[in-house]
C-alpha positions as CSV (number, residue, x, y, z in Angstrom):
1,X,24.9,-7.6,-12.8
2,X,21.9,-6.7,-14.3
3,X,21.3,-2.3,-14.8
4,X,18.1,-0.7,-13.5
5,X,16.3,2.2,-14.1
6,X,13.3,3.3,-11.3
7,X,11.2,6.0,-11.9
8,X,8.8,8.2,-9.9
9,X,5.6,9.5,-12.1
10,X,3.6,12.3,-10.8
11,X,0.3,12.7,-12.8
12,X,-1.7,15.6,-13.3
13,X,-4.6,13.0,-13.7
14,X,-6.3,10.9,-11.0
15,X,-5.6,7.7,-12.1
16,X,-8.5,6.0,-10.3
17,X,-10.3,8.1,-13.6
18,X,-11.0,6.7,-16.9
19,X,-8.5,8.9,-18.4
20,X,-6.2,7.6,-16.0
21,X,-7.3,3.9,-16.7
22,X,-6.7,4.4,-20.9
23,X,-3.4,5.6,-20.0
24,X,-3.0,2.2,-17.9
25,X,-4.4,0.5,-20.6
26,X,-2.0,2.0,-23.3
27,X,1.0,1.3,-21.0
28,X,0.3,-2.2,-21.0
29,X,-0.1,-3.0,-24.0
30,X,1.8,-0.5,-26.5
31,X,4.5,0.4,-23.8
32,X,4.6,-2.6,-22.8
33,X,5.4,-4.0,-26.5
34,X,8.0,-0.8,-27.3
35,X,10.3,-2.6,-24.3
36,X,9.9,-5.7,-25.3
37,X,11.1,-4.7,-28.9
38,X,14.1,-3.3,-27.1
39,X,18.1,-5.5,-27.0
40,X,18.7,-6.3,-23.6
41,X,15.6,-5.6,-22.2
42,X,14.3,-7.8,-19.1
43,X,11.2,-6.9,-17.4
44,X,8.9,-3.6,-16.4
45,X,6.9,-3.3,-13.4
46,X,4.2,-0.3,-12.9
47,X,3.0,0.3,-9.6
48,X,0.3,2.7,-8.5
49,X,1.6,4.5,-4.8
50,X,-1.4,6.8,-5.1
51,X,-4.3,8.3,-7.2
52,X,-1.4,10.6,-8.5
53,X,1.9,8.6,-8.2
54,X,3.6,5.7,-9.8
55,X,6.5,4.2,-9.4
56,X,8.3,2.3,-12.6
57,X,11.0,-0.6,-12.5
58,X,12.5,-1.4,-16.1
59,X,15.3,-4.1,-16.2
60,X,18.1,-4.3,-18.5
61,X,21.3,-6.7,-19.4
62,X,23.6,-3.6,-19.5
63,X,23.2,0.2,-18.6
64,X,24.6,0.2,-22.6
65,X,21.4,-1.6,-24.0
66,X,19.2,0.2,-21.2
67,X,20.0,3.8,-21.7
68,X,19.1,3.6,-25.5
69,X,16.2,1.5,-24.6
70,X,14.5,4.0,-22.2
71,X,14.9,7.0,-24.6
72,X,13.0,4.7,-27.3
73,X,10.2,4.3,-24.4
74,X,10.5,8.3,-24.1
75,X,10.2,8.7,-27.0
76,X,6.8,6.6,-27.1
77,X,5.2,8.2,-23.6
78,X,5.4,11.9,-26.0
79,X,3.7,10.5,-29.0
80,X,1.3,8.7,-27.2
81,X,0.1,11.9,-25.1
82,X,1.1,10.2,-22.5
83,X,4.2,12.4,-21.2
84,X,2.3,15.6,-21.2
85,X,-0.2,14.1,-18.0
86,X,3.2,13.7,-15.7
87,X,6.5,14.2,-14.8
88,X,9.2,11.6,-14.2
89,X,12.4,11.8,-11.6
90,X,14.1,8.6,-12.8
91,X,17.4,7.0,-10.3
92,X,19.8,4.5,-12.6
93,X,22.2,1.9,-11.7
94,X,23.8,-1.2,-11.4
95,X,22.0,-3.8,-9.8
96,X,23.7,-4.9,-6.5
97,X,22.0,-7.4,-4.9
98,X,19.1,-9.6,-6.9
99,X,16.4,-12.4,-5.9
């Protein structure tokens, strides 16, 4: 089974603002690109919960080839300036049941 990693942003920007829809914008395209450029990686999903919350889904092959992966993406949310507008509680596991 596949590993995934879901994680719970809470923004200090609304994101129904411009600011918050650059940061979007950014997301999709450079973060977007940074997992893509990662072994193992399989898919991300971003969903807005409310003007203040989102909720991530990254996909990997292996919790070996995700770990890694997810620091490089880290790593890209503080230089982009992005890290410093939210915090992130992140849950990690196995996959245990697919579609």
């Amino acid at each position: 089974m596949t590993y995934l990693r879901c994680t719970i942003g809470r923004w200090t920007i609304d994101l129904d603002s411009e600011e918050g829809r650059e940061a979007f914008r950014l997301i999709a395209t450079e973060g977007v690109r940074v997992f893509r450029n990662q072994p193992g990686f399989l898919r991300y999903r971003l969903m807005l919960a409310d003007p203040n919350t989102t909720i991530a889904v990254a996909e990997w092959n292996s919790e070996e080839l995700g770990k890694p992966g997810a620091q490089r993406y880290r790593e890209w949310l503080r230089s982009s300036g992005i890290a410093e507008k939210l915090s992130l509680e992140t849950y990690e596991g196995e996959v245990v049941a697919a579609s």
